[in-house]
N, C-alpha and C positions, 0 to 999 in steps of 0.2 A: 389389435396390438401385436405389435412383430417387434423382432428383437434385433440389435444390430450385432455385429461382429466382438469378442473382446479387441481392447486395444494391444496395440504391439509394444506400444510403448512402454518400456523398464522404470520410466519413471513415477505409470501410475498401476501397477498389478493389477490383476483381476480386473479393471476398468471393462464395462460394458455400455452401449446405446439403448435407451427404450424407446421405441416411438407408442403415444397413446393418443388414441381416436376418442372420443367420446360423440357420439349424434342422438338427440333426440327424438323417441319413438313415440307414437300416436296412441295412445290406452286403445284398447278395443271396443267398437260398438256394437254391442250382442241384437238390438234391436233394430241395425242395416245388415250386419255380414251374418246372413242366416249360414249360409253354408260352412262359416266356422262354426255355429253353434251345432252343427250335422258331424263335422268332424271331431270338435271335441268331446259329444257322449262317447263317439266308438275310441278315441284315446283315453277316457277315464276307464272304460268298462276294462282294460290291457293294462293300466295303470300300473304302479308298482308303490306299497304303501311302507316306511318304515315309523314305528311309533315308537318315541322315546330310548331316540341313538345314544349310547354314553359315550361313541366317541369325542371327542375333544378337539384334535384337530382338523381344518379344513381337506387336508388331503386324506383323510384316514375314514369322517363321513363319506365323500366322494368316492372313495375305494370301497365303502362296504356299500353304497347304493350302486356303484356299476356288478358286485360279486349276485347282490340281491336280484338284481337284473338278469342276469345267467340262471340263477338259480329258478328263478319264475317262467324262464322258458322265452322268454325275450331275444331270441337270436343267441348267436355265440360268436365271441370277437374277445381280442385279447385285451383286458384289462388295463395293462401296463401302455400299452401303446392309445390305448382312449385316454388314460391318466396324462400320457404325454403331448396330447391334443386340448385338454383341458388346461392344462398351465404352461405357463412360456418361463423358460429357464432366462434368471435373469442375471446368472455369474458365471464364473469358471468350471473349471473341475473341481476347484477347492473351497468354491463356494455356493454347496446346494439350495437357491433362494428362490420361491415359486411366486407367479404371482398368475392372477387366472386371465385365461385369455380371450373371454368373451362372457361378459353376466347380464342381465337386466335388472335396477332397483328403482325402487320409488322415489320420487324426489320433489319436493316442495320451494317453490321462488320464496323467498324469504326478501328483506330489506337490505339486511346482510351479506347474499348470495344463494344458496342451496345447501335444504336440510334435507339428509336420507332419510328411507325408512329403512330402520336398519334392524331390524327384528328378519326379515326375510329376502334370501340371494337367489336369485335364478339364474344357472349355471347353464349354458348352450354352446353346442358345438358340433360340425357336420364331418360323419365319418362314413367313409366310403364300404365299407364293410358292408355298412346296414340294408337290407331292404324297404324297410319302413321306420317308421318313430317311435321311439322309446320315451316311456315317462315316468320317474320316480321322483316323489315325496317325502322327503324326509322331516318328522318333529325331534328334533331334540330331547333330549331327557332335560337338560339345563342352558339357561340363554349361554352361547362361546359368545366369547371377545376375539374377534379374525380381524381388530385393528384397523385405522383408515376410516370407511364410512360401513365396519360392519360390526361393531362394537357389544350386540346383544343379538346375535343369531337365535332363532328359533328354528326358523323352515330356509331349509334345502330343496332347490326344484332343481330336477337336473334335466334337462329335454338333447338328447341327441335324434339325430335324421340324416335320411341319405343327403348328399349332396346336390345330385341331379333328380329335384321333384316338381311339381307345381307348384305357383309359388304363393297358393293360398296352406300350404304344406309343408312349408319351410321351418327350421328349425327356431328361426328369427320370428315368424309368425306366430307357432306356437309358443313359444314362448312368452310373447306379446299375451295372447289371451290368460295365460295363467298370472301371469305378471300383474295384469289389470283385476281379477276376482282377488289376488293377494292384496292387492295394494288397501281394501275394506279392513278397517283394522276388527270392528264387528265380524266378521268372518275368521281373521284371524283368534279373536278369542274365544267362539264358540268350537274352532280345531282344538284346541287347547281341552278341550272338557270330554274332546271325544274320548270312545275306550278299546274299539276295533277298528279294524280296517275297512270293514264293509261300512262301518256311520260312517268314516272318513269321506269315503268317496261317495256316500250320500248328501254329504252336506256340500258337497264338490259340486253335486250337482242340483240343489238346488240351489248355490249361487248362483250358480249360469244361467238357470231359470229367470231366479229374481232378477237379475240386470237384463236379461228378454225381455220384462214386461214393459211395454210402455206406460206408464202410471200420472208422467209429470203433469200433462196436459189437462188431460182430468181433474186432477187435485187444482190447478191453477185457477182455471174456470169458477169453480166450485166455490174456493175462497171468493173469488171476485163477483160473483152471483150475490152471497152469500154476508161478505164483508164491510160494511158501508164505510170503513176507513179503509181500504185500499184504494188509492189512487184514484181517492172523488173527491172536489173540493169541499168544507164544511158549509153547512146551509141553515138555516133558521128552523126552518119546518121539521128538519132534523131532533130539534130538542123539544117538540113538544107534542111528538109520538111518543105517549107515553106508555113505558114499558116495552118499547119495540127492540133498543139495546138488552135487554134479561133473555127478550122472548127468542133472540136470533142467537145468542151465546148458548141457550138451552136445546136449539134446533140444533147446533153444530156440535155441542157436545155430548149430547146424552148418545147417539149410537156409540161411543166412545168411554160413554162411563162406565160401564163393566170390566170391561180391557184394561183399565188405569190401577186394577187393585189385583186382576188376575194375572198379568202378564207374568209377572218374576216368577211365580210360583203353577203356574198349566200352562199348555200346551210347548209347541214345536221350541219357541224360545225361551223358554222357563230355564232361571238360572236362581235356585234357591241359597245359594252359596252369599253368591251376592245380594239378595233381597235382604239374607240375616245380618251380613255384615252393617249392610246400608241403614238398617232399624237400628243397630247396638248402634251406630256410631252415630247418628241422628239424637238419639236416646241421651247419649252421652255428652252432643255437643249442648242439649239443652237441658241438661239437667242441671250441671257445674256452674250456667249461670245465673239458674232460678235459686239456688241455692246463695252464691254471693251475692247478688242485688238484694235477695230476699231477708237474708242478713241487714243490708244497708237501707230497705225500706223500714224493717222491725225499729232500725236504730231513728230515725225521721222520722217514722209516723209514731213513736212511743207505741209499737205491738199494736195497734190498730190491725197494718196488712206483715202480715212476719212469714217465714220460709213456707210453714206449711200452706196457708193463702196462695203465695205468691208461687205455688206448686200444682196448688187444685185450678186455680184459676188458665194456669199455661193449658192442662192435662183439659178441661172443657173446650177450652177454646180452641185446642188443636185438633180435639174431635168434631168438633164442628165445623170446623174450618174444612178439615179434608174430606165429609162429608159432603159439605156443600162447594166447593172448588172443585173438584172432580179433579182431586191429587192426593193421593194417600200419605207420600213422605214432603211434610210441609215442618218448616221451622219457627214457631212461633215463641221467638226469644223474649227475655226481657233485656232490654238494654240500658247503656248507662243513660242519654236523656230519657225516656222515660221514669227512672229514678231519679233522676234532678227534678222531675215534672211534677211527681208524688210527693217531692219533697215540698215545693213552692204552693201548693194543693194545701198542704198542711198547716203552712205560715199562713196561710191567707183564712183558714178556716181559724187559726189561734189567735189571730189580730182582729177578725170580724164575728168572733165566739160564734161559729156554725159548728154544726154535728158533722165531721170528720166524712161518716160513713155515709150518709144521707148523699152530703154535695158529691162527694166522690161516685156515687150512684149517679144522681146528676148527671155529670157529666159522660157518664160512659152512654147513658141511656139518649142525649143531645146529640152527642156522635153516631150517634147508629140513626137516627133521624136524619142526620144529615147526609150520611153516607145512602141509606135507603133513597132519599129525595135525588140524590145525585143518578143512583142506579136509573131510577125512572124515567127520567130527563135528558138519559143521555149524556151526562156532561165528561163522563170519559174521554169524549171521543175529542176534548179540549189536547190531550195528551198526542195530539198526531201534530200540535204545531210547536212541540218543546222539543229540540235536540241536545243533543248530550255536549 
């Protein structure tokens, strides 16, 4: 981005040219360019960490992560003239208006056009001062509006480099690799929970790990081994191994069912904050309507099935349910047809003088027969020729 001349012209004051570039950068592959994953340990371990900036403006963060830079022994270079490398003056003398002169963000093809990710800016630029790369991080104390496509800042990456280096070492390439571990909004919220500067840049680095590992090929296989609805046609012989759809679902999920109830709350990714809120708010989305239907079945069935029923009834079956589904946070609503269904249940036992409770038994007990008969038979696998 370079700036043109003011104009001369009296008729339009202060008038200035911008010209702007924008090109397209390639994310990084941690699992081909091993030798940036070489170089960026020894740039994190030099790193420079700020947590919980309260500056406010975009030029006032940027000034306190180049002063934080000096201060941590990062080289020494004047401030004000990196400040002035960092943004291009885009007015006169009487009108101080910045705008920055080199960033990287993340951005999304949309139908529309292009959505940023606008929670986090990477700020780059090559100053000749430098000997080697500089790298600060900065978390905000509160998301800034910096306007345009950066409307809820979080993180500040600021990468300066000499000018004349390698050009796996370039200010442009580092930045690319940071750019692409930001771009995980999963990483981004686990930053968000750190409390020092040393987790900081541990979790720094086992991002980089994790996008090192090759993983995909594995897991693809596996499913497709494993899956009898991936990409096979259906077949006869298919439904009448019986039992073989429970026994392959139980093969693939039982290493997997311990993790499903312990992840939010043990180990490396444990986020109990969120595990509590996600139960009260689960808790709540089903409660509010076991309580109104259960109201309007009490009034249809004449108290046969009334709130507290239609309470005990949810509270079993969701125990069960996420026992046996290998999913702890499951929603087992009552909804309105089904209270039409309970209702028409009841006209039919009033007009054909049956016991309420019995047929309603009945039927629950037929349903599970059918559903058990289905499991066995395979006939799920009906569900790979219906699209949406």
């Amino acid at each position: 981005m370079a700036e043109g001349e003011p104009s001369a012209d009296p008729e339009y004051p202060g008038l200035g040219l911008l010209n702007t570039t924008r090109k397209y950068v390639k994310p990084m592959n941690f699992q081909e360019e091993v030798r940036s994953q070489r170089d960026l340990d020894t740039v994190l371990a030099q790193a420079s960490i700020l947590l919980d900036e309260k500056a406010d403006t975009l030029d006032e963060v940027l000034r306190r992560m180049l002063t934080h830079m000096v201060e941590d022994g990062q080289g020494s270079y004047d401030v004000d003239k990196v400040m002035n490398l960092l943004f291009t003056d885009t007015g006169g003398k009487e009108r101080n208006v910045h705008l920055l002169s080199e960033t990287i963000q993340g951005v999304t093809s949309t139908s529309t056009g292009v959505c940023y990710q606008q929670s986090w800016l990477c700020v780059l630029s090559n100053v000749r001062s430098l000997q080697r790369r500089h790298v600060c991080i900065a978390r905000l104390k509160r998301p800034q509006n910096w306007g345009g496509n950066c409307c809820e800042a979080r993180y500040v990456i600021l990468i300066l480099a000499p000018p004349r280096t390698k050009s796996t070492k370039t200010a442009i390439e580092l930045s690319r690799t940071f750019a692409t571990m930001f771009s995980n909004i999963s990483f981004r919220q686990k930053l968000l929970e750190v409390k020092t500067q040393e987790e900081f840049k541990k979790e720094l680095v086992y991002q980089r790990q994790q996008l090192s590992i090759d993983t995909e090929n594995p897991v693809i296989e596996e499913v497709e081994d494993s899956d009898p609805r991936r990409g096979k046609p259906l077949q006869c012989e298919e439904f009448f191994k019986v039992g073989k759809g429970v026994y392959d679902d139980l093969r693939r999920r039982l290493p997997y069912y311990p993790s499903d109830f312990t992840d939010g709350i043990t180990g490396k990714d444990r986020c109990l904050l969120k595990y509590t809120t996600t139960a009260i708010f689960l808790y709540i989305a089903i409660l509010l309507p076991a309580i109104a239907f259960g109201s309007l079945n009490d009034e249809s069935t004449r108290g046969e099935i009334d709130v507290q029923k239609t309470i005990v009834g949810q509270s079993i079956g969701g125990l069960i349910y996420s026992l046996f589904a290998g999913s702890p946070l499951v929603i087992p609503l009552t909804t309105a047809p089904l209270a039409i269904f309970i209702s028409v249940i009841r006209g039919i036992c009033d007009d054909y003088e049956l016991d309420f409770d019995a047929f309603y038994a009945c039927i629950g007990l037929w349903n599970s027969l059918f559903l058990i008969l289905g499991g066995l038979f395979n006939v799920s696998l009906f569900m790979k020729l219906f699209k949406r």
